[in-house]
DOFIKOL-368880 format. One record per residue (C-alpha): x, y, z. Coordinates in steps of 0.001 Angstrom, whole numbers, padded with zeros to 6 digits, always signed. Example, Ala and Ser with C-alpha at 12.3 -4.5 7.8 and 13.67 -1.06 7.14 Angstrom:
<nodes>
+012300-004500+007800;+013670-001060+007140;
</nodes>
This chain:
<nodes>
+073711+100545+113497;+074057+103767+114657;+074159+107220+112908;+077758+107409+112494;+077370+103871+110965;+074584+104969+108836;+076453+108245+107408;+079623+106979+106356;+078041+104301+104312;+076807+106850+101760;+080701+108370+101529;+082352+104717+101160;+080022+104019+097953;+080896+107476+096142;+084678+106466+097182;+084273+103125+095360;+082461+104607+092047;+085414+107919+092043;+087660+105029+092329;+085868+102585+089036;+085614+105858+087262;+088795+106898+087209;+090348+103434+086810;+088074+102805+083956;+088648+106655+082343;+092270+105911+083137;+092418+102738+081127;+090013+103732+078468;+092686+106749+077761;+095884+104445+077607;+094462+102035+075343;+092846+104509+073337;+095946+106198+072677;+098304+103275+072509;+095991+102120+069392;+095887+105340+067646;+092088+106611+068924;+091049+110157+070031;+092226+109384+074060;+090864+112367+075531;+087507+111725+074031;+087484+108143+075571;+088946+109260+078609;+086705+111567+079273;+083402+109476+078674;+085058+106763+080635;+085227+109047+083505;+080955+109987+083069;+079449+106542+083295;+080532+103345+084296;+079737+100332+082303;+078558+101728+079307;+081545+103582+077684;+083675+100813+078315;+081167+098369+076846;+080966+100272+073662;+084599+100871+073241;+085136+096810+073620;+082523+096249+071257;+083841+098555+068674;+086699+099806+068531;+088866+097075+070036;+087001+094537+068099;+084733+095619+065034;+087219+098038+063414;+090203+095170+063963;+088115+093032+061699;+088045+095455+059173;+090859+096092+059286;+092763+092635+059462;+089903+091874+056738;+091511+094754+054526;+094659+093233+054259;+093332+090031+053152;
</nodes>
């Protein structure tokens, strides 16, 4: 490898993350607002860190607060 080799390497990974960021803070905001959430909020955080926002989100809002509330109606 070369130096040329060796410094574009560096901009091809923060390509890939810009590009999981704002796919996941893209997502994050549709579904958030196509179920009624705060979307910017969860738009936003999706954009800072990448798994962790989304992991929460699926955890608890797609799933926790449907049981409560498919466990309301019962």
């Amino acid at each position: 490898m070369n130096s040329t080799e060796l410094s574009s390497i560096p901009l091809l990974l923060w390509i890939v993350i810009a590009f999981i960021l704002i796919c996941q803070g893209s997502w994050l905001f549709w579904d958030a607002r196509k179920r009624g959430h705060n979307a910017w909020l969860w738009g936003f955080l999706g954009l800072i860190q990448f798994p962790t926002y989304l992991i929460i989100y699926l955890i608890f809002i797609r799933k926790i607060l449907k049981r409560k509330i498919s466990g309301a109606d019962s």
